[in-house]
Structure formats: structure tokens, C-alpha cells
C-alpha positions as CSV (number, residue, x, y, z in Angstrom):
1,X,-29.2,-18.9,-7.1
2,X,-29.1,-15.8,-9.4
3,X,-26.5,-15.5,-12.0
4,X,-24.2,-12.7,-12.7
5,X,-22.5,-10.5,-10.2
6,X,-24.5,-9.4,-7.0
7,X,-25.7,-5.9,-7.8
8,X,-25.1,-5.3,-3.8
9,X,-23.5,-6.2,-0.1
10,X,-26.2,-7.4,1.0
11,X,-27.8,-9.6,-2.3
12,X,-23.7,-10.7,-2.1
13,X,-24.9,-11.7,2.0
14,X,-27.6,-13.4,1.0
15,X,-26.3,-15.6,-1.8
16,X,-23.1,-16.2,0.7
17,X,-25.2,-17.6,3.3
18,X,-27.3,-19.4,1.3
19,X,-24.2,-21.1,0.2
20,X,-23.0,-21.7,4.1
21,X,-26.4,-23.4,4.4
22,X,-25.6,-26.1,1.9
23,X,-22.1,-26.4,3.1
24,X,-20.8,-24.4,-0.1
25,X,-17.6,-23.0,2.2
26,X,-15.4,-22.4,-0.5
27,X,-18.8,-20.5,-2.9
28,X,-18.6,-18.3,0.1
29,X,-14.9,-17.3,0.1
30,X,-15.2,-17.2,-3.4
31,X,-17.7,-14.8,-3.9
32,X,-16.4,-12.5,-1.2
33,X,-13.2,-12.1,-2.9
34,X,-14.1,-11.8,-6.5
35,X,-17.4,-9.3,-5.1
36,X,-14.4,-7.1,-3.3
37,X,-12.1,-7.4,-6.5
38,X,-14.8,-5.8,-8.8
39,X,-14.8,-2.7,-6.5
40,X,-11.3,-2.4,-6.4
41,X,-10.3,-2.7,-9.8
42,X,-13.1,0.1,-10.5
43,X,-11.5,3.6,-10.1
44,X,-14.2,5.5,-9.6
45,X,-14.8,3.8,-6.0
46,X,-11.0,4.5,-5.1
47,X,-10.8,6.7,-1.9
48,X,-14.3,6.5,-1.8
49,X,-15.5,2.7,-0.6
50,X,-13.3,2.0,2.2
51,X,-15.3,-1.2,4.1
52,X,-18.1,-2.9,4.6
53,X,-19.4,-4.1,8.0
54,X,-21.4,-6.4,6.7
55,X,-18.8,-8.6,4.3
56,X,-16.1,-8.6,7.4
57,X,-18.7,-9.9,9.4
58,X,-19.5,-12.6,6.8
59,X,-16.3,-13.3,6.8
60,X,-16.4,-14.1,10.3
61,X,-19.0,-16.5,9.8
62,X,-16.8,-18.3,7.1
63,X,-14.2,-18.7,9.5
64,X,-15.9,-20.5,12.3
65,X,-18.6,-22.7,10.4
66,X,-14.9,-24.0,8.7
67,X,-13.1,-24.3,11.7
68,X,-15.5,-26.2,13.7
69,X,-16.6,-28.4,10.4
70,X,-13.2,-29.3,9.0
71,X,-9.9,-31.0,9.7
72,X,-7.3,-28.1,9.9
73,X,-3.9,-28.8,8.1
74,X,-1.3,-28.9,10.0
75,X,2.7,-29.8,9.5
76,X,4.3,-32.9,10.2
77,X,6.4,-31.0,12.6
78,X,7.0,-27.6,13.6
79,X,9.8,-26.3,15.3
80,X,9.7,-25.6,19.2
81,X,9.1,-22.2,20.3
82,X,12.2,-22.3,22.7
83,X,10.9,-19.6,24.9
84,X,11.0,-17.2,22.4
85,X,7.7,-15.2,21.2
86,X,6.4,-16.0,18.3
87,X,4.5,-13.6,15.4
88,X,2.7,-14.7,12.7
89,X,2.2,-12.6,9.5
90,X,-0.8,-13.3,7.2
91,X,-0.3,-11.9,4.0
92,X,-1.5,-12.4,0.3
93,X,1.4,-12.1,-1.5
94,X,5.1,-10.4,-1.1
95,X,6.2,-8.3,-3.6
96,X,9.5,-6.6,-3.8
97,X,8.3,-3.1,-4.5
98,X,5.3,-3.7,-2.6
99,X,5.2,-1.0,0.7
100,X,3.7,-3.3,2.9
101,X,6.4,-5.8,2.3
102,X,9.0,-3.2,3.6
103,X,6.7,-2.2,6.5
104,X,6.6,-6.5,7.3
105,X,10.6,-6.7,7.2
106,X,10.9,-3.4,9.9
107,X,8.5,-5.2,11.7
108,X,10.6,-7.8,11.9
109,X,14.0,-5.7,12.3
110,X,12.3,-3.7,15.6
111,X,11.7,-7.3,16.7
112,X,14.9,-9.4,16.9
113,X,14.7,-11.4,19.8
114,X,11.8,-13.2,18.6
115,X,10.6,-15.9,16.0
116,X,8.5,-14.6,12.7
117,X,6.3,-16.4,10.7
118,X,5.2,-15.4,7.0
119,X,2.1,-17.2,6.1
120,X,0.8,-16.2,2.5
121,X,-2.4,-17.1,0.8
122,X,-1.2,-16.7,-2.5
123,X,-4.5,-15.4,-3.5
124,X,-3.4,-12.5,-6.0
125,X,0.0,-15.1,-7.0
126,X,3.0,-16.5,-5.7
127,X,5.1,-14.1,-3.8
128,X,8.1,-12.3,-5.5
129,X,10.7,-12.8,-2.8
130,X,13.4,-11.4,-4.8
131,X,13.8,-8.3,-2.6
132,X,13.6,-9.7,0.4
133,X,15.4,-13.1,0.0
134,X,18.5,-12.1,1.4
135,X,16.8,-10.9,4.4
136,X,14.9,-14.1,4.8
137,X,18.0,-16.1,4.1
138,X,20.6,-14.2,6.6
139,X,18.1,-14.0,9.6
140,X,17.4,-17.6,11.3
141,X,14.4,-16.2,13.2
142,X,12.0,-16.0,9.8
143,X,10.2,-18.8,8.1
144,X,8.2,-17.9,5.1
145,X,5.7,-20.5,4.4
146,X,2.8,-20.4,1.2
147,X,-0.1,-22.1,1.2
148,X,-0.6,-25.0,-1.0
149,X,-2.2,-24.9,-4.6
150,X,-6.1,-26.0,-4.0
151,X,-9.2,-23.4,-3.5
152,X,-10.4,-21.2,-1.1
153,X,-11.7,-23.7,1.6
154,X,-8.4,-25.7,1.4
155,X,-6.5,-22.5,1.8
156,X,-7.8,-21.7,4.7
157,X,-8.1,-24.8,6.5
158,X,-4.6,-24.4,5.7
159,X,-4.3,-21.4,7.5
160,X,-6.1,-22.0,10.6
161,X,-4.4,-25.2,11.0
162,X,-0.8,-23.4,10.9
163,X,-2.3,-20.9,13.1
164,X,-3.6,-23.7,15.8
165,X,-0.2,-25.6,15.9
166,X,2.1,-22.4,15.5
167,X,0.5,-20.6,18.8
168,X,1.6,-17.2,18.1
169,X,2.1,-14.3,20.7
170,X,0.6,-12.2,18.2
171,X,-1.0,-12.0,14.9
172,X,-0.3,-9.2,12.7
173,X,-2.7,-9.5,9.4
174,X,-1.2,-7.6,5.7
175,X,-3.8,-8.7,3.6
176,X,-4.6,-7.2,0.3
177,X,-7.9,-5.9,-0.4
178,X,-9.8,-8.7,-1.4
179,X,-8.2,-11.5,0.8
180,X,-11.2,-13.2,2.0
181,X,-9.2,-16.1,3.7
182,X,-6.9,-14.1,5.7
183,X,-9.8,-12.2,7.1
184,X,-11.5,-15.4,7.4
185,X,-8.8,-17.2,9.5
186,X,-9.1,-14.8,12.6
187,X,-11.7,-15.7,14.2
188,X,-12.1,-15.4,18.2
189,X,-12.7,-18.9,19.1
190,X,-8.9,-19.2,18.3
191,X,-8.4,-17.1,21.4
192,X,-5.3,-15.4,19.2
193,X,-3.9,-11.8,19.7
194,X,-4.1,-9.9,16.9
195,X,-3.7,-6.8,15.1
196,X,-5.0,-5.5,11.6
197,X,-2.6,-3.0,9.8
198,X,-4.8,-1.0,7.6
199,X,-2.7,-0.3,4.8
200,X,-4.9,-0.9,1.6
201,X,-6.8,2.0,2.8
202,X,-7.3,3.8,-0.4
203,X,-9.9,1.1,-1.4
204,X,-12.6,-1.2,-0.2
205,X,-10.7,-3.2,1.7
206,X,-11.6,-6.6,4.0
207,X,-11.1,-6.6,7.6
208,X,-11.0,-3.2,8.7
209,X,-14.6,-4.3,11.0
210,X,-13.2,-7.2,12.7
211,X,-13.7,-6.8,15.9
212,X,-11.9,-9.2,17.9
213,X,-8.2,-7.5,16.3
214,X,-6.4,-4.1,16.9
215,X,-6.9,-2.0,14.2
216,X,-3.7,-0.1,13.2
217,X,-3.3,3.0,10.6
218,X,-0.4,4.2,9.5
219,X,-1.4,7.9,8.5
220,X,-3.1,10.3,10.1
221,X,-5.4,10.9,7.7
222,X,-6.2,7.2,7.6
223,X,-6.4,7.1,11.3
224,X,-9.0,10.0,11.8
225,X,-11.1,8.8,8.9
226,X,-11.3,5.3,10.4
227,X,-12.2,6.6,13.4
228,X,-14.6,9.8,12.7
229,X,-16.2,8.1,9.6
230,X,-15.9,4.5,9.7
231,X,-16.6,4.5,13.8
232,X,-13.4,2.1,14.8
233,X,-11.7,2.3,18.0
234,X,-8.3,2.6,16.0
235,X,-4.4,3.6,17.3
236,X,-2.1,5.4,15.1
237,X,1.3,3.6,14.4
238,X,3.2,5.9,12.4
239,X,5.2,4.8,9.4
240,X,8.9,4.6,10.5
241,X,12.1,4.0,7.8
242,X,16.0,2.9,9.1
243,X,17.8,6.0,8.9
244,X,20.3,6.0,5.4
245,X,22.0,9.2,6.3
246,X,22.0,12.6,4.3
247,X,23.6,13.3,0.8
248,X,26.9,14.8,1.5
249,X,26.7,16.9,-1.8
250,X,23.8,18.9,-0.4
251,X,25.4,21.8,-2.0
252,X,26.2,20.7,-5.1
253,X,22.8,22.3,-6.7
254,X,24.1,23.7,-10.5
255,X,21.5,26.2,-11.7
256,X,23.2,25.8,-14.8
257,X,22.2,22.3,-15.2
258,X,18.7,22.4,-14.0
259,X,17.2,20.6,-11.2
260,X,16.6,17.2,-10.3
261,X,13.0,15.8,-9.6
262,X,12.3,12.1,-9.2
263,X,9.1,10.5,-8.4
264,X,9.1,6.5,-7.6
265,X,5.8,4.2,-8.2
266,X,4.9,1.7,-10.5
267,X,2.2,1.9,-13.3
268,X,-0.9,1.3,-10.6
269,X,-0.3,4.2,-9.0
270,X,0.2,6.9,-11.7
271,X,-2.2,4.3,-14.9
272,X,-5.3,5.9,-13.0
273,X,-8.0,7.4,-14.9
274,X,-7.8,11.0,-13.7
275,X,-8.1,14.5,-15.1
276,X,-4.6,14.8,-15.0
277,X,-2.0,12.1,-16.0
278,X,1.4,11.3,-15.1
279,X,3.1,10.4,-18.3
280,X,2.1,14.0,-19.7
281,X,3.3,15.7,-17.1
282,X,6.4,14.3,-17.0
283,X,7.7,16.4,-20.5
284,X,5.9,19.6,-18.8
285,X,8.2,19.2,-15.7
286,X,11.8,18.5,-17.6
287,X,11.0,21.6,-20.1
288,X,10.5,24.0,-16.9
289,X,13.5,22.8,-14.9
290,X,15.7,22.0,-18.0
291,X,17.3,19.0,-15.6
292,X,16.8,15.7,-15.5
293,X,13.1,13.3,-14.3
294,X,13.8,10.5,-11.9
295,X,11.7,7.7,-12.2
296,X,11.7,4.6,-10.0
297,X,9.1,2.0,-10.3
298,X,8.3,-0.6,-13.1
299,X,6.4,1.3,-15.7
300,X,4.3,-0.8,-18.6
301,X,6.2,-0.4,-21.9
302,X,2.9,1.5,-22.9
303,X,3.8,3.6,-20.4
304,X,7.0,4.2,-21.3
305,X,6.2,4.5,-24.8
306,X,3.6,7.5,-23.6
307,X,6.6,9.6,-22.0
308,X,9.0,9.3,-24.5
309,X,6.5,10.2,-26.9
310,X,6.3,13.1,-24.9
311,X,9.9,14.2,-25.2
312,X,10.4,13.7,-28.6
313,X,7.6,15.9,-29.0
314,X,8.7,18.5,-26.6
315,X,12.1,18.5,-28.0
316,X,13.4,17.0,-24.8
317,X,16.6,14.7,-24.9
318,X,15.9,11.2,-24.1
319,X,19.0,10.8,-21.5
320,X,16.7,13.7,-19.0
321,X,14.5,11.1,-17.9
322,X,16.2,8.1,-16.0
323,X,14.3,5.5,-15.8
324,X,14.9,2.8,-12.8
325,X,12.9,0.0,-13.1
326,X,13.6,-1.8,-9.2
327,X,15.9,-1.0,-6.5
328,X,16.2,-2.1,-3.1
329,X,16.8,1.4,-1.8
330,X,14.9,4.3,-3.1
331,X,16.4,6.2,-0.2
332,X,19.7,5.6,-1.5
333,X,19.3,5.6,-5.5
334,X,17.5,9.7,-4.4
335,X,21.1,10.3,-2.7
336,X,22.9,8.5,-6.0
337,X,21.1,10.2,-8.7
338,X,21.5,13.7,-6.5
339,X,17.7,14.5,-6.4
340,X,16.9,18.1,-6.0
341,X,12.9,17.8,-5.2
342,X,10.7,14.6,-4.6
343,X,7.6,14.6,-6.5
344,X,5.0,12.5,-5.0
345,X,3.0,10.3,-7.2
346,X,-0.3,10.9,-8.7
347,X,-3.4,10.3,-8.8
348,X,-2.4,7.8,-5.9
349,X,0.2,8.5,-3.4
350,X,3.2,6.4,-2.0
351,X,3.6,6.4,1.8
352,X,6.8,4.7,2.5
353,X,8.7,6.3,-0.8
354,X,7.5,9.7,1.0
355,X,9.1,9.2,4.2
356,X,12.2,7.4,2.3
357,X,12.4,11.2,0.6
358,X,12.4,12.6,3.9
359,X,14.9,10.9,5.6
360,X,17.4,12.0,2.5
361,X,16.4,15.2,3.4
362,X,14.9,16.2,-0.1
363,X,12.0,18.3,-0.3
364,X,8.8,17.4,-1.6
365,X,6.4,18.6,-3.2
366,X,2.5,16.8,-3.0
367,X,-0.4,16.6,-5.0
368,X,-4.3,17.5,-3.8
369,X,-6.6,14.8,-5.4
370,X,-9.6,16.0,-6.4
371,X,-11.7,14.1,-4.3
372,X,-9.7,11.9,-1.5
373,X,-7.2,13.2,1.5
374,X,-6.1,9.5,1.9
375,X,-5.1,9.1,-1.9
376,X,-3.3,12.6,-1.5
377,X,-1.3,11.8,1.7
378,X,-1.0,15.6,2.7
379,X,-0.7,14.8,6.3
380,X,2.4,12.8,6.4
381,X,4.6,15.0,5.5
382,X,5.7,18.6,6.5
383,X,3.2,20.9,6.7
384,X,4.9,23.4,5.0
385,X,5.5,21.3,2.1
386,X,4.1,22.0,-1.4
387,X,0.9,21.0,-3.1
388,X,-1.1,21.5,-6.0
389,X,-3.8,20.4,-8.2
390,X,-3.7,22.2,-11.4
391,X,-0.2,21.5,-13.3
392,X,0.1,25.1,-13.7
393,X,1.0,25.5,-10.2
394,X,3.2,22.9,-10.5
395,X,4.6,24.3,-13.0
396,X,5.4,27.6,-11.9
397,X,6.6,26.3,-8.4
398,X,9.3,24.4,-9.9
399,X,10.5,27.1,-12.6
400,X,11.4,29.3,-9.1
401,X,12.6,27.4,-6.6
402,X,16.3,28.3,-6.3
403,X,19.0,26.5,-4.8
404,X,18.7,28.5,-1.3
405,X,14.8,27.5,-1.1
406,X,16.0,23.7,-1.5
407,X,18.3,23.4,1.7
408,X,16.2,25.3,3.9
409,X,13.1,22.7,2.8
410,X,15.6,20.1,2.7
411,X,16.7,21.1,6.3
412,X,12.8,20.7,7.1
413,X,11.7,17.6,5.9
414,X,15.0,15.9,7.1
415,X,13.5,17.0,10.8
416,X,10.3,15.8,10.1
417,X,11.2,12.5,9.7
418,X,12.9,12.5,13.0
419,X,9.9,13.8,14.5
420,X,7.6,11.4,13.2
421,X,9.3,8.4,11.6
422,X,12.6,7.6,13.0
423,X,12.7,3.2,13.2
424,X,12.8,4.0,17.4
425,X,8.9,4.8,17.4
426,X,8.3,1.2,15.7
427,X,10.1,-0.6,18.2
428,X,8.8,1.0,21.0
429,X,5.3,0.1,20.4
430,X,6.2,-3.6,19.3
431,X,8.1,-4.2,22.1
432,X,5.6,-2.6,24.8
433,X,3.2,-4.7,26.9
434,X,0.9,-1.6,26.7
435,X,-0.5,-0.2,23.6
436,X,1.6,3.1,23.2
437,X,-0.4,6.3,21.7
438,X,1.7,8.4,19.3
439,X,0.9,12.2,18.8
440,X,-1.1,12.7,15.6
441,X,-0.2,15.3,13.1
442,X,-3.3,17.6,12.4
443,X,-5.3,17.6,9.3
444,X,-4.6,20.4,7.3
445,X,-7.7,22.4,7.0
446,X,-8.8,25.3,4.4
447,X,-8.2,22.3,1.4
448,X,-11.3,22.2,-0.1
449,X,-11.6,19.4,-2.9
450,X,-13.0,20.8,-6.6
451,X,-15.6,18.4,-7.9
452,X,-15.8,19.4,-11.4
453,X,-13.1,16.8,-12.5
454,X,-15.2,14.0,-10.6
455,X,-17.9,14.7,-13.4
456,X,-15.3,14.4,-16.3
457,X,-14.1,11.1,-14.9
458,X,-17.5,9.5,-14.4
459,X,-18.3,10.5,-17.9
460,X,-14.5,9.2,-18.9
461,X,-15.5,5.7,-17.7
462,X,-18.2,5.0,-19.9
463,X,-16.1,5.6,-22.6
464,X,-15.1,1.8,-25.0
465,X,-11.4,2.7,-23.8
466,X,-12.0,2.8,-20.3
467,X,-14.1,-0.2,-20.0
468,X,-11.6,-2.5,-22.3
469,X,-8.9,-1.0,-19.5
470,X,-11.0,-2.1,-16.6
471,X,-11.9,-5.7,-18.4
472,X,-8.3,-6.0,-19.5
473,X,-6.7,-5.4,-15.7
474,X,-9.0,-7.8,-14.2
475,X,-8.7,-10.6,-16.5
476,X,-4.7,-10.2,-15.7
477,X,-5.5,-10.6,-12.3
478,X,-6.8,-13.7,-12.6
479,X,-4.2,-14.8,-15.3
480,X,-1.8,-14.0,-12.6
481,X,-2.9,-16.5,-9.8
482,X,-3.7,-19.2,-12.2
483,X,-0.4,-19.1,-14.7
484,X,1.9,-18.4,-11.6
């Protein structure tokens, strides 16, 4: 066998079968997962290298040659369905900031006269159930269970054997990018229904080609590029958020002390090489409004260290940017901290934090990427919402704006988010014995993407800073799993 990294799918195909051959199950899994890590842990292939046919379908192959060759592991007991339906959830990990750990739990809210499974493969590390504890703990109808320490193979005859004795109603898989077990666990000899929710869709991600699964987007820019590009019969399940109410101090806007912006994501959204950065914009935006910069998301103390660099610079008082490392609500801490304007993140945007902006009735203001719709996430929100790419604009948007601008916005995105993604639309379609097809916003057209910054960052990638980045990230992915 060749040594070093496959240079391609289908060298990675080859090398994977040959290892099937031999009975090398676990070289398989292995090599699917750390071939699909290198790509997404690369920036330049974000919103650019979305799936492969060919891995999914390897994966496939994986799945079956190990559930026909290998004692499945199943509990000493398991409690009786009762006549209630059961759903399994295959994830990776749970994390407490994570969005598709939210978009699991109102899953499970829309669904309360049945039973719900968490199965997690603990491939990318144990799962922080810190935010969600209290939801596992005060509903009786959830049972979170992890997979136990071992490798690949063991993981998934783990998997298929909880998936065998468990006999779920339905299947919903949540796995992370480079979760070759999960993907490899659904198979149709299983004779399971199942469903696929796409939401690591800014990246190469496994299992958006299986075929024997509904494949679910959450976005409609994510749904017509599945379908128009990627050729998959797909249906469009928009992103829906329990309804926190309005601020009751809409008025309260003080010219005098500035306006309010917040932005909430942690450091792998905004720690993106990209022509443009976060942490120096962050000083730009508190000199033009002369208020106060919202943060919430954990930043990395270099991070940190970046924007308050930038203020002391700038002249800017430390106490204008508030920075909220977790909170269980962003919904509510934008109400608390009496937000003014939602900035969405950049270079990569947040989906659920959008609509949670929404909801509050804030308005918010977007950012074009230069090369991906997905990473922008124009189309889920109002269409009459602000964007920009150059900082200037930005800039000059937020030094107008006036208080009367803000409640007519505010006025509009609240009505947006009970056009599109009120919780009633979730439960509908999960409780439905019919798949349910929701009206799709329309692309906005006449954005044409600039290219000139795609040359910069190329070129920015070959720099020694930007490779010791990329090295660095990926050996603390692996630190992760195996210290954890």
C-alpha cells in the first residue's frame, strides 16, 4: 500500500477497498475519516467541496461487509417501546454552543409523545452535555448513550447493534463532517427509516449521497444547491426557534449613547483565513457607532488579545466590547444587553443565532463572501436586510442608521421569523405521515461574487503562518479525541 495521504477520492477508493479485501474494516473507516478531515480543516476548500459520491458510497460498502461479518453489540437490556415511537439520533458529538445540538433538542420538543435516542460516536471527543443536561435530565422520554472507547470497527459494530435491538420509527443522522461510522451504520439491509439533515453544508461533508435516507436542508440556499448542483432529490425543512418574545424597551434607542451591535460565534467561524477579519473589524465598528460590541461565543485568548489590541489602539474603552463567553439563550442575552443591530458572523455564517436575532425582532445586517452563498446565508433572512463585502460599506451603513430605521427593520425581521421559522412548521412536518413541502424563499439574484480576494487567499496559504495554523488545528483535533 502507498504511504502518505491519498492525493485523491478515488486513489483514497482504491486503497479503502483494497483494505475491505483483506478484512482491514477498521483501515477503511479510518482512512475515510482522516481523508475527509484534511479537506475540511483546509479553508480554501470551504463552500467549495461539498460531497463526494464516491466516499458515501464506500461508506456504504463499509457498512454491510461489517454488518454481515461481525457480531453487533448490543445491551444487556433495553427498555420496551411501550407503543410509543421511537427516534434514534446519530451524532458525533454534542456540544453546547453547537447549532445542530439546538436543532436535535427542537426536534425532540416538536416530538413529545415519543421516545428519543441520542447515539454518539464520539469520533471528534466526548460530548459536552453541559447545555443540554437539564433538558436530558427533566424529560424521561431521552436516553443519551456514547459509544464505547475502542476504534472505528468496534464503534460501529456498536452502532449497528443499538440500531438492530432499538428498532427505531425513524432515523435522523447529525453527523459531523468526517463521521465515517455514522454514515457507515445506515445501510438498507437494516430496512430503517431514515433521514439525513445536511447541516455541515459549508464543507465536504459525508452522507449527503446516501441514497436509501431523506435528505433534509435547512436553508434555501443549501436546498437549491443540493439539488441544482449536487443532483439530490432533497426537501426543504426550514430552521424553526421557540418563540422568546420581543424586548419591551424597543424604544429605548439613546442616540446619545451610540448603538448597540452584537455578533455571536465562536473562534471557527470568524479565525478564517479571509481578506477581511473579524477581530479588526470589531474596533472599526465601536469607533463609528460610539456604543458598545456584543460578543457571544468562546473566542481563543489570542483572539481576544487581537481585539483588545485593537481598542487600545483606537482609543476605544475596554468596557465597549462585552464579551460573553456561553449562554444558553442568545435570544435572550440580545433582549438583556438591549442590541440595536445583529451583525452576522464572518467569513462563516451562523444559521440558528440568525433566526434567534429575528425572533427578538433586531435587525441584521449580513455579509457577501467572496466566493460562497451557503457561507453567507443571504437567503434566510429578510430580503430587505443589509449586506456588504467591503468594510467600508459597513461602515458607512452603521454611522446612518437612526433610531426610526431600526424599528421599522426591527418590525420586519420580527415578521420574518413568523413567516418562515415559527417552532409550528417543525412540528408539522415531524409529526406528518406525509412528507410536507415548505415554500422556499428565492435566491437573491444580481450578487455577483468578486474573485480578486480568492487570489490573495490562495497566495495567503502558502505563507509559514498559515500552514503552522492549519498543522496546529489538526493536531488539536486529534489531541481532542484521544486526551478526552
Amino acid at each position: 500500500m502507498n504511504s502518505g495521504n491519498p492525493k485523491s477520492v478515488y486513489e483514497l477508493v482504491l486503497r479503502a477497498d483494497r483494505a475491505l479485501a483483506a478484512g482491514g474494516i477498521n483501515t477503511a473507516l479510518r482512512m475515510v475519516h482522516d481523508f475527509v478531515e484534511l479537506i475540511v480543516t483546509e479553508p480554501i476548500c470551504a463552500g467549495r467541496v461539498f460531497a463526494s459520491k464516491d466516499l458515501d458510497h464506500l461508506c456504504q460498502r463499509i457498512g454491510r461487509q461489517n454488518l454481515s461479518s461481525s457480531d453487533q453489540a448490543k445491551p444487556n437490556s433495553w427498555p420496551p417501546k411501550g407503543g410509543r415511537n421511537r427516534i434514534v439520533y446519530l451524532v458525533t458529538r454534542l456540544q453546547k454552543s453547537g447549532g445542530h445540538s439546538r436543532l436535535i433538542l427542537d426536534f425532540i420538543k416538536a416530538q413529545p409523545g415519543k421516545d428519543h435516542i441520542i447515539l454518539a460516536t464520539g469520533l471528534a471527543g466526548p460530548s459536552d452535555l453541559g447545555g443540554i443536561a437539564d433538558t436530558i435530565k427533566d424529560s424521561g422520554n431521552i436516553l443519551f448513550l456514547a459509544a464505547p472507547r475502542g476504534n472505528f470497527q468496534s464503534q460501529l459494530s456498536w452502532l449497528q447493534g443499538m440500531l438492530r435491538v432499538a428498532e427505531p420509527d425513524h432515523v435522523y443522522l447529525f453527523n459531523h463532517h468526517q463521521d465515517s461510522v455514522a454514515v457507515s451504520s445506515i445501510v438498507p439491509e437494516l430496512g430503517l427509516k431514515a433521514s439525513f439533515c445536511h447541516h455541515g453544508d459549508h464543507h465536504l461533508c459525508l452522507g449527503v449521497h446516501l441514497e436509501n435516507v431523506v435528505h433534509i436542508d435547512h436553508h434555501p440556499a443549501g436546498y437549491h444547491h443540493c439539488r441544482e448542483e449536487l443532483g439530490i432529490d432533497n426537501v426543504y425543512l426550514p430552521l424553526t426557534f421557540e418563540d422568546l418574545g420581543l424586548r419591551t424597551d424597543v424604544n429605548s434607542f439613546d442616540t446619545n449613547a451610540g448603538i448597540t451591535t452584537a455578533t455571536a460565534a465562536r473562534s471557527n467561524k470568524i479565525k478564517i483565513p479571509y481578506f477581511i477579519s473579524y477581530l479588526d473589524i470589531v474596533p472599526q465598528i465601536l469607533r463609528t457607532t460610539r456604543g458598545r460590541h456584543v460578543h457571544i461565543g468562546k473566542l481563543t485568548p489570542w483572539a481576544l488579545h487581537k481585539i483588545q489590541s485593537g481598542l487600545r489602539k483606537a482609543g476605544i474603552a475596554a468596557n465597549r466590547f462585552i464579551y460573553i463567553e456561553w449562554t444558553p439563550s442568545v435570544w435572550r442575552t440580545l433582549q438583556e444587553q438591549k442590541v440595536d443591530i445583529y451583525v452576522a458572523s464572518f467569513p462563516y455564517g451562523g444559521g440558528i443565532t440568525l433566526i434567534e436575532a429575528m425572533g427578538a425582532g433586531i435587525p441584521v445586517i449580513l455579509h457577501r463572501h467572496s466566493w460562497s452563498r451557503i457561507l453567507s446565508g443571504l437567503e434566510l433572512a429578510y430580503p430587505e436586510a443589509f449586506s456588504w463585502r467591503n468594510p467600508k460599506n459597513l461602515l458607512l451603513y452603521l454611522e446612518k442608521i437612526d433610531q426610526h430605521q431600526i424599528k421599522i427593520e426591527g418590525n420586519i425581521s420580527r415578521k420574518h421569523y413568523e413567516k418562515f421559522h415559527i417552532p409550528q412548521l417543525l412540528k408539522n412536518y415531524l409529526n406528518s405521515t406525509e412528507i410536507i413541502k415548505y415554500n422556499i424563499p428565492a435566491l437573491k439574484l444580481g450578487l455577483t461574487w468578486q474573485q480578486d480576494e480568492w487570489a490573495a487567499l490562495v497566495f495567503s496559504q502558502k505563507s509559514s503562518s498559515a500552514l503552522v495554523y492549519n498543522f496546529a488545528y489538526r493536531i488539536f483535533l486529534k489531541l481532542r479525541v484521544h486526551l478526552s
